[in-house]
C-alpha positions as CSV (number, residue, x, y, z in Angstrom):
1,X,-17.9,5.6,20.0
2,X,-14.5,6.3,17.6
3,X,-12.8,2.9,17.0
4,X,-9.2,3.0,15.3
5,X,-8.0,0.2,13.1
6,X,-5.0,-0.5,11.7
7,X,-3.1,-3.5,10.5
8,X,0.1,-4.0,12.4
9,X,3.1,-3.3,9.4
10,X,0.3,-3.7,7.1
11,X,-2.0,-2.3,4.7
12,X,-5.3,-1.8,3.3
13,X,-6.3,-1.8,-0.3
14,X,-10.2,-0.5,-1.0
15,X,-9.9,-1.4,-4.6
16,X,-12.3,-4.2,-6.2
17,X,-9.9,-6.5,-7.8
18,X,-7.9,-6.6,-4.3
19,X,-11.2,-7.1,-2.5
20,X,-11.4,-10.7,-2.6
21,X,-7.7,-11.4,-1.4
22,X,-7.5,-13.8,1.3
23,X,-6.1,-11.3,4.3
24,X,-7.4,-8.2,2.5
25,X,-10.6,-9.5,2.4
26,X,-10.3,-10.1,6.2
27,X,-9.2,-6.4,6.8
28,X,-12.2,-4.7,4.7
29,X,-14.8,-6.8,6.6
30,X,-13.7,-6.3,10.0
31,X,-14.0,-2.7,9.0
32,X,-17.6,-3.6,7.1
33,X,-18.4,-5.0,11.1
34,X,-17.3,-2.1,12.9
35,X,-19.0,0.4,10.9
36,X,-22.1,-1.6,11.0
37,X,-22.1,-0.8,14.5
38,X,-25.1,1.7,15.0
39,X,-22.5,3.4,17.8
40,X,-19.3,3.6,15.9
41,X,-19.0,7.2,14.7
42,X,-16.3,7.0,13.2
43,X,-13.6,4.4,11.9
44,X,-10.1,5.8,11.9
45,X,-8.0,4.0,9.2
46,X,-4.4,3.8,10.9
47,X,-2.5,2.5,8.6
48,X,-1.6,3.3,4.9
49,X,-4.4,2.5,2.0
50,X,-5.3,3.0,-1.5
51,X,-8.5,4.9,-0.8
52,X,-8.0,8.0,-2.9
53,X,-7.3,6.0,-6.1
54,X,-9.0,5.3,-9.3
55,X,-9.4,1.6,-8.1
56,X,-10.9,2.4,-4.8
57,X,-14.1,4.4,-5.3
58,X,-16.2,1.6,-7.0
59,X,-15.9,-0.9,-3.9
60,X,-15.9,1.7,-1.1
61,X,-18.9,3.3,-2.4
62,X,-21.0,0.3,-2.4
63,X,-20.5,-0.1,1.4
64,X,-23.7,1.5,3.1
65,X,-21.7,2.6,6.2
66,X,-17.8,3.3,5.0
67,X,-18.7,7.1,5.2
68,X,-17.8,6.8,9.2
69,X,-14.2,6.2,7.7
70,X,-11.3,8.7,8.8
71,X,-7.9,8.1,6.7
72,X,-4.9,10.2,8.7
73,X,-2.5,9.1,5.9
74,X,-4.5,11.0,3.1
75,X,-3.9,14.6,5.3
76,X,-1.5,16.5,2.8
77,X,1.1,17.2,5.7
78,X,1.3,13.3,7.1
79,X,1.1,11.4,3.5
80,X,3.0,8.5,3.2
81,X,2.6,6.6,-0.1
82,X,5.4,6.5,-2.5
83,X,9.0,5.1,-2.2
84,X,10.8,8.2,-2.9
85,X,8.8,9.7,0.1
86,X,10.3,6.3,1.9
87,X,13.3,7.4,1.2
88,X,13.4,10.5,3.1
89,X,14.6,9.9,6.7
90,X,17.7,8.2,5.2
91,X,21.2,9.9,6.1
92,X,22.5,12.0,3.2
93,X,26.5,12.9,4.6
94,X,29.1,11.0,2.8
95,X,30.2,8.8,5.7
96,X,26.5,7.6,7.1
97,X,25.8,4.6,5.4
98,X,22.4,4.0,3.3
99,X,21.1,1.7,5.4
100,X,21.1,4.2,8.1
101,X,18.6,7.0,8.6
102,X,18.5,10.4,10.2
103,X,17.1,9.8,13.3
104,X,14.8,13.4,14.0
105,X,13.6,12.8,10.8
106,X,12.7,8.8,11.7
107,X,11.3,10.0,14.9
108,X,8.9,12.6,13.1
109,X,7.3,10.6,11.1
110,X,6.6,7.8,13.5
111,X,4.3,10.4,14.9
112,X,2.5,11.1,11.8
113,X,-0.9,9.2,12.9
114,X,-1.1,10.9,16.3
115,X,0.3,14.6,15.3
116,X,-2.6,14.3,12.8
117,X,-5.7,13.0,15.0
118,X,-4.3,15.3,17.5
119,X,-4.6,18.2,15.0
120,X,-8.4,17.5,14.6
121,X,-9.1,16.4,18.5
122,X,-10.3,13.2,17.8
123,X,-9.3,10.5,19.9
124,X,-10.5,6.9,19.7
125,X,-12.3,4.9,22.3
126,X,-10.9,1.8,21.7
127,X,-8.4,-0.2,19.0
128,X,-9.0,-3.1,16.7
129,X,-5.3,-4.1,15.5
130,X,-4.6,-6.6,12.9
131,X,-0.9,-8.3,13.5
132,X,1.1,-8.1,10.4
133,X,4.5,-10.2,10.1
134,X,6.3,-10.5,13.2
135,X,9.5,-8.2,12.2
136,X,7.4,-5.6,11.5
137,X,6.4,-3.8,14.5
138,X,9.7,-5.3,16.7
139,X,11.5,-2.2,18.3
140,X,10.4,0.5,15.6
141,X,10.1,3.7,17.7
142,X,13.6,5.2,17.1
143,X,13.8,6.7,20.5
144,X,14.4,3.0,21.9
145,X,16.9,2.2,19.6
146,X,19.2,4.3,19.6
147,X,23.0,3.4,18.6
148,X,26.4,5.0,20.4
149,X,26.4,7.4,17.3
150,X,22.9,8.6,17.2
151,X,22.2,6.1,14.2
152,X,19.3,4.2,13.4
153,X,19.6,1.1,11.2
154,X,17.6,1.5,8.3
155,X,14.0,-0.8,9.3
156,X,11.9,-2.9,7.2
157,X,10.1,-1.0,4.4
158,X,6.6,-1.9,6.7
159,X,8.2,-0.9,9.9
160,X,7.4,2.7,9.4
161,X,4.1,2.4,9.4
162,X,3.9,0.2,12.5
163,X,6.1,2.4,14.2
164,X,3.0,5.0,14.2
165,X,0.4,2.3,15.1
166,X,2.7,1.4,18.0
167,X,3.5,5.4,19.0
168,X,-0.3,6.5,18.8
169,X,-1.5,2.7,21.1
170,X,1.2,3.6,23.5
171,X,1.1,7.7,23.1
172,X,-3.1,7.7,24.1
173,X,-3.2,4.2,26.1
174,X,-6.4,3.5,24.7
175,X,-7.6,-0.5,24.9
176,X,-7.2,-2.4,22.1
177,X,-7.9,-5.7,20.6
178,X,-4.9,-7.7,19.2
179,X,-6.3,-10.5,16.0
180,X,-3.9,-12.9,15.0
181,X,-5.2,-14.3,12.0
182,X,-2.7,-16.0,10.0
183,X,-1.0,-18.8,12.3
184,X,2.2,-18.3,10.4
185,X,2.5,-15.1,12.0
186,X,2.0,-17.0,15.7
187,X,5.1,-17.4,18.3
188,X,4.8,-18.9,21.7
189,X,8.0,-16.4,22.5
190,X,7.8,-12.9,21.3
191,X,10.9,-10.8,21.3
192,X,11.2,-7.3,22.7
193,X,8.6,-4.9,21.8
194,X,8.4,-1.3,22.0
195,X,5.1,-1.0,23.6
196,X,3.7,-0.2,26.6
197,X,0.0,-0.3,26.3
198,X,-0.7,-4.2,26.0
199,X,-4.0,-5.2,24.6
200,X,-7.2,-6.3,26.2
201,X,-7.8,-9.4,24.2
202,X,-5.7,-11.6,22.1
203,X,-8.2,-13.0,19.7
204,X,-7.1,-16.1,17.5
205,X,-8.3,-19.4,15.6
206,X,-6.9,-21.0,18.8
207,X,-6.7,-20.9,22.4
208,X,-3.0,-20.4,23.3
209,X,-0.5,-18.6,25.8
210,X,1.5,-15.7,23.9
211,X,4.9,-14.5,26.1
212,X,4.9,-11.0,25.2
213,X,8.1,-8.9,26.2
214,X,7.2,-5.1,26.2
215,X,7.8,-1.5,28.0
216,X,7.3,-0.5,31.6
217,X,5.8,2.6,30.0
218,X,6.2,5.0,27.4
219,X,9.0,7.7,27.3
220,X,12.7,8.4,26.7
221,X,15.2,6.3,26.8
222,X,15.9,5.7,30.8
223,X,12.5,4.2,31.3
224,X,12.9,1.9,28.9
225,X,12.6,-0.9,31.4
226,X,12.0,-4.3,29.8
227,X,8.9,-6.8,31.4
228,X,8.0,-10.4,30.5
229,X,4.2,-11.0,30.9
230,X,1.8,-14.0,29.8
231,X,-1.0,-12.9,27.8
232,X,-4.4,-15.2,26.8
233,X,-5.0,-15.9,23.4
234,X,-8.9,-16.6,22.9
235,X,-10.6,-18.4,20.2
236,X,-13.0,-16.0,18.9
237,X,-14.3,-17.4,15.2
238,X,-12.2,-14.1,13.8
239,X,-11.6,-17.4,10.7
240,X,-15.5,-16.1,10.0
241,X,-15.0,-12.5,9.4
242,X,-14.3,-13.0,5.7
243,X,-17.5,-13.9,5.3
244,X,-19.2,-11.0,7.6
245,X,-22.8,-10.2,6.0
246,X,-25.1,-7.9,8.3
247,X,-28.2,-10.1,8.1
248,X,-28.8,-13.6,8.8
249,X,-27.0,-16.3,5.4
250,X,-30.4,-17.5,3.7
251,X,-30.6,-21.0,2.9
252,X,-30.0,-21.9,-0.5
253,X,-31.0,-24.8,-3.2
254,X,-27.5,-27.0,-3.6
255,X,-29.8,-29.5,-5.6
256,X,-28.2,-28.6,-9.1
257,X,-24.8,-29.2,-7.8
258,X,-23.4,-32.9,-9.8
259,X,-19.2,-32.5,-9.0
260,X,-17.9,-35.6,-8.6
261,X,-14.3,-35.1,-8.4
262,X,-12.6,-34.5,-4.8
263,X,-11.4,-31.0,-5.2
264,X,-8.9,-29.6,-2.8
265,X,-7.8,-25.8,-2.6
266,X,-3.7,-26.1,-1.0
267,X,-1.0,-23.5,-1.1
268,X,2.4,-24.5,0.0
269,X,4.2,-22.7,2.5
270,X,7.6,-23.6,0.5
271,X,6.1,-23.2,-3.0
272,X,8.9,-21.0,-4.1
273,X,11.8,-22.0,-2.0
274,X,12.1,-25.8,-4.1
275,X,11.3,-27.6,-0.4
276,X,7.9,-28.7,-1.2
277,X,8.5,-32.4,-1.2
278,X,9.2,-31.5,2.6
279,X,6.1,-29.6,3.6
280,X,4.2,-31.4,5.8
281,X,1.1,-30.6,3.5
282,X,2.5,-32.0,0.8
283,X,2.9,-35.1,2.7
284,X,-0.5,-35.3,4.2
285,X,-1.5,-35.0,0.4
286,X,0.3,-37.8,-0.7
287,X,-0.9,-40.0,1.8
288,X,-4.8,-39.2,1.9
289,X,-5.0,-38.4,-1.5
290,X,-2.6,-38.8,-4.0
291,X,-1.3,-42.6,-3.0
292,X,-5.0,-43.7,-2.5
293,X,-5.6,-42.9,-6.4
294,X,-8.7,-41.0,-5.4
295,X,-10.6,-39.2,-8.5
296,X,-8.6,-35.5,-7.3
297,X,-7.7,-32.4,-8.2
298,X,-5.7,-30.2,-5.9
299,X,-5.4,-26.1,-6.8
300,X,-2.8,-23.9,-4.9
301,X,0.3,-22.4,-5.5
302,X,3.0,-25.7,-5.7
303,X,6.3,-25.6,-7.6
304,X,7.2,-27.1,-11.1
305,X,9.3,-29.8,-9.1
306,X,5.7,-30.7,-7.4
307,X,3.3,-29.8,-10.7
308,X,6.1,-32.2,-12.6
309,X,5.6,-35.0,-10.1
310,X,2.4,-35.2,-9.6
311,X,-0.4,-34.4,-12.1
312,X,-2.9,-34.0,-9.8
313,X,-1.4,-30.5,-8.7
314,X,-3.1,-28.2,-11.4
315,X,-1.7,-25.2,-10.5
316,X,-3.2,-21.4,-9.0
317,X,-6.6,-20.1,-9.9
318,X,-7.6,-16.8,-9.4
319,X,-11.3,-16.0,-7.8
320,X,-13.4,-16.1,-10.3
321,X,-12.0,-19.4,-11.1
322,X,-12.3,-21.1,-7.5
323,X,-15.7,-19.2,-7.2
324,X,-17.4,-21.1,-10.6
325,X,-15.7,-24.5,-9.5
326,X,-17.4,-24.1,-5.7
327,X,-20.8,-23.9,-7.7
328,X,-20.5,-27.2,-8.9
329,X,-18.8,-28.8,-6.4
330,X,-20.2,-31.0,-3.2
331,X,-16.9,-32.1,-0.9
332,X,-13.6,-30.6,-0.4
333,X,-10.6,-32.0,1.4
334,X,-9.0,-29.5,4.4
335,X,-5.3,-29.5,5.9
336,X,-4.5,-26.8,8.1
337,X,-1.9,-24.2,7.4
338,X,-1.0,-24.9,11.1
339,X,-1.4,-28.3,13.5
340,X,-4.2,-27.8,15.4
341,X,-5.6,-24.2,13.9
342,X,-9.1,-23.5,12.6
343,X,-9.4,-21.5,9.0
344,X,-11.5,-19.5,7.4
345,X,-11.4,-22.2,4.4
346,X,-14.3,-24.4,6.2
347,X,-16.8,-21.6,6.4
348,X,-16.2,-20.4,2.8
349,X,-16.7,-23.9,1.1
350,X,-20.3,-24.6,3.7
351,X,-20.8,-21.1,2.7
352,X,-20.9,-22.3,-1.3
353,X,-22.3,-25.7,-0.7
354,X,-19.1,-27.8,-0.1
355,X,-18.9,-30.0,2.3
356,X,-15.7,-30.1,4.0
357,X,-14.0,-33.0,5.3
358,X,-11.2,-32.5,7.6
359,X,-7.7,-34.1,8.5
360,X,-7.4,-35.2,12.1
361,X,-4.7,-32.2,12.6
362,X,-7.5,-29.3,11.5
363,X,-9.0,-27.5,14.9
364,X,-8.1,-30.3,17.6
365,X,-9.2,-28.3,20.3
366,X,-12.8,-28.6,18.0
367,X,-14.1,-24.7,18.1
368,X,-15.7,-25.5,14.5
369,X,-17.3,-28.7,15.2
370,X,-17.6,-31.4,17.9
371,X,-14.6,-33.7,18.3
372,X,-17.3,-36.4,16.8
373,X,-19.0,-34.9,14.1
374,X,-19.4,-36.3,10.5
375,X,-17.2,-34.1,8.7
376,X,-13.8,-35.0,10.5
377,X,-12.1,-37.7,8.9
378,X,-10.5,-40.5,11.0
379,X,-7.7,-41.6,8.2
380,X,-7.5,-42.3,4.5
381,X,-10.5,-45.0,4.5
382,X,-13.0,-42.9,6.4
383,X,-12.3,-40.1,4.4
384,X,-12.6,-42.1,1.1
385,X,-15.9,-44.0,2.7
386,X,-17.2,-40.4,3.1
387,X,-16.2,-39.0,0.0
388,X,-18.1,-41.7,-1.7
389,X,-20.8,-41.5,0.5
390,X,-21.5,-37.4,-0.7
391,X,-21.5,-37.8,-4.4
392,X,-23.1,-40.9,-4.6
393,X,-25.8,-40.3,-2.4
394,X,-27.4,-36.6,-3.3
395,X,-30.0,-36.6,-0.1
396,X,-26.8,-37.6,2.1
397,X,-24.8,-35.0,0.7
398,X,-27.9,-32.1,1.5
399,X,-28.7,-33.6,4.8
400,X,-25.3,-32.7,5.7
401,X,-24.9,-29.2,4.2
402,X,-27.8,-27.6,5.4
403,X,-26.9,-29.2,8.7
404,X,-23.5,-27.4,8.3
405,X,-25.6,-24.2,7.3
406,X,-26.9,-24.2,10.6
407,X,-23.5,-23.6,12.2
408,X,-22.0,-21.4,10.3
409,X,-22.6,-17.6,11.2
410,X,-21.7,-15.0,8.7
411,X,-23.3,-12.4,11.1
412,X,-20.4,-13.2,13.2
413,X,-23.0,-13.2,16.0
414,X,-19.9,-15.0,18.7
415,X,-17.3,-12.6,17.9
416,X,-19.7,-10.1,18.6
417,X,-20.5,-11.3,22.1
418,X,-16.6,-11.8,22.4
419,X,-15.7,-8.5,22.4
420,X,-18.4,-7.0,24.1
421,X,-17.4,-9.5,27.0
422,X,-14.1,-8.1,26.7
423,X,-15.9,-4.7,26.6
424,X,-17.7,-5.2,30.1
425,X,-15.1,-6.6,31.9
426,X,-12.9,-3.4,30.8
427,X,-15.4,-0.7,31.4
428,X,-15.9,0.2,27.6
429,X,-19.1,0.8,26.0
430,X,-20.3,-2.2,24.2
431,X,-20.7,-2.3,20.4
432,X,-24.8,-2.3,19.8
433,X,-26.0,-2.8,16.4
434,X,-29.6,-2.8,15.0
435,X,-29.9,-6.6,14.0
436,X,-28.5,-8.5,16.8
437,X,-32.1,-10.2,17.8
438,X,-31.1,-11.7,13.8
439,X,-27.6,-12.1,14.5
């Protein structure tokens, strides 16, 4: 089997010190999964990388399997990595304006991906696409967006590079998964696309209804015609593949741990636009944490106006930071960076020991945990009777961690039956790998 992956407008870095980045991280694993798979043959990279680089080799080379990897971008005659090369299918006469581009040119190098496979015969089987930001991948292929002069407004810098995802899904109409991994990237209404080769599965931290508007098929111009259709998004657990590991998490000894504090790990989604005070974060902060006058200390990326106000907003840590605080510490508090969503957050703090205690908004359709289990919080006095409860009472606080440890599946054991469910029902050969009786 030949998978291709790509991220949607999107990159990947290979490099160590990127490795650890919060959607990065999700990227490299999924890839880590794949190639795990003793019937992937290959992995095609479809989208640009840092693979060739000084940074790269340490980190790829310590992955048993990355040697299935394929990266189209790194052939000499289809590179695409500096600005200047960017640059290139801009219009260079005196009365085109430079935020148009020469259209041939444009059109050219959204083939780049396919020209390039094509040029090898190698053709995948099926597509694992991450989404990148919405605008990146909305009506890229030149050939459908066309102006009354022959002009192409100049794209995001990204859309390039999802223009040649979206030629070579729609140019071999192979299936493909769609992730969605980041809720700010969600939208119940999504505006026209190029495409014409929908996906097989929409797979998400939430079950959800997507209205996709897309392509009759693929061609010039006059068969452009437009289509509204619904498509499923699925809860999958994709929030776990951060934390992929082949074999089965061992059990570890949490008995040293003595953090006392409530420590809580919160970005703001306004941190640099001065509307933090606004954020419903923030608010929920306030009201569970900060106004209760519970022993706290809350890490994330805030601004001054916030860090000013409130000295329990400490500021951004890096990993190795947030890494040598989880070993110490025993609860956490979790918000959601959208109502209702689950996160990778919860996995990685049972992962280290952490218990995490959750606001009444986190996961309410409850795909993590039951609608009734310990570690979601009611309101501000259940979560401070718990709190108390887990650093006061050490055989309380490991009853309910390894208890958590049972749940949690860094195998990613249910995203593996996900797909291959998708797999059957679509005809595709299923993804086998060695350890699934351990999975």
């Amino acid at each position: 089997m030949i998978v291709f992956f790509s991220v949607w407008g999107g990159s990947v870095s290979f490099s160590e010190s990127n490795s650890c980045d919060k959607q990065n991280s999700q990227y490299l694993k999924m890839i880590e999964f794949l190639c795990d798979c003793e019937n992937v043959e290959k992995v095609i990279i479809g989208c640009p990388s840092d693979i060739y680089t000084e940074y790269s080799a340490s980190f790829y080379n310590s992955k048993e399997n990355f040697g299935k990897l394929i990266f189209p971008h790194s052939f000499a005659e289809y590179s695409y990595t500096s600005k200047a090369e960017e640059l290139d299918y801009r219009m260079s006469e005196d009365d085109a304006s430079e935020n148009q581009i020469d259209i041939a040119v444009y059109k050219q190098k959204t083939q780049w991906i396919y020209k390039a496979l094509e040029r090898i015969d190698l053709k995948a089987d099926v597509g694992f696409v991450f989404r990148g930001l919405d605008n990146t991948y909305n009506n890229t292929l030149a050939e459908y967006t066309l102006d009354d002069r022959g002009f192409y407004r100049k794209p995001p810098k990204t859309a390039l590079g999802a223009a040649q995802v979206t030629y070579y899904l729609n140019k071999t109409n192979i299936p493909w998964h769609l992730i969605v991994t980041d809720s700010r990237d969600f939208m119940r209404g999504i505006g026209n696309r190029d495409i014409s080769n929908l996906p097989i599965s929409c797979t998400s931290q939430y079950n959800d209804e997507l209205i996709w508007r897309h392509l009759r098929e693929f061609g010039p111009a006059p068969n452009t015609d437009e289509i509204v259709e619904s498509l499923e998004i699925e809860y999958s657990r994709i929030e776990m593949i951060s934390g992929y590991e082949k074999d089965k998490f061992p059990l570890q000894d949490f008995d040293k741990k003595d953090q006392s504090q409530m420590i809580v790990f919160a970005d703001s989604l306004d941190y640099d636009s001065g509307f933090d005070f606004k954020n419903y974060k923030y608010t929920i902060l306030k009201k569970w944490v900060i106004d209760t006058r519970m022993d706290c200390v809350i890490y994330g990326k805030w601004s001054e106006r916030v860090m000013r106000k409130s000295p329990e907003f400490a500021g951004n840590l890096n990993s190795n930071q947030m890494n040598s605080l989880l070993e110490t510490m025993k609860v956490t508090f979790v918000v959601p960076q959208r109502v209702g969503w689950a996160t990778q957050e919860i996995w990685k703090m049972i992962s280290k020991g952490v218990i995490p205690l959750l606001h009444p908004r986190y996961d309410n359709q409850f795909s993590t945990v039951p609608r009734n289990h310990y570690i979601r919080c009611k309101d501000e006095a259940d979560l401070i009777q718990k709190y108390e409860e887990i650093v006061l009472n050490n055989d309380r606080y490991l009853a309910i961690i390894y208890d958590l440890l049972q749940i949690y599946d860094p195998s990613c054991s249910y995203l593996f039956d996900f797909i291959n469910k998708k797999h059957k029902s679509n005809q595709i050969e299923p993804l086998k790998r060695k350890y699934e009786d351990n999975a």
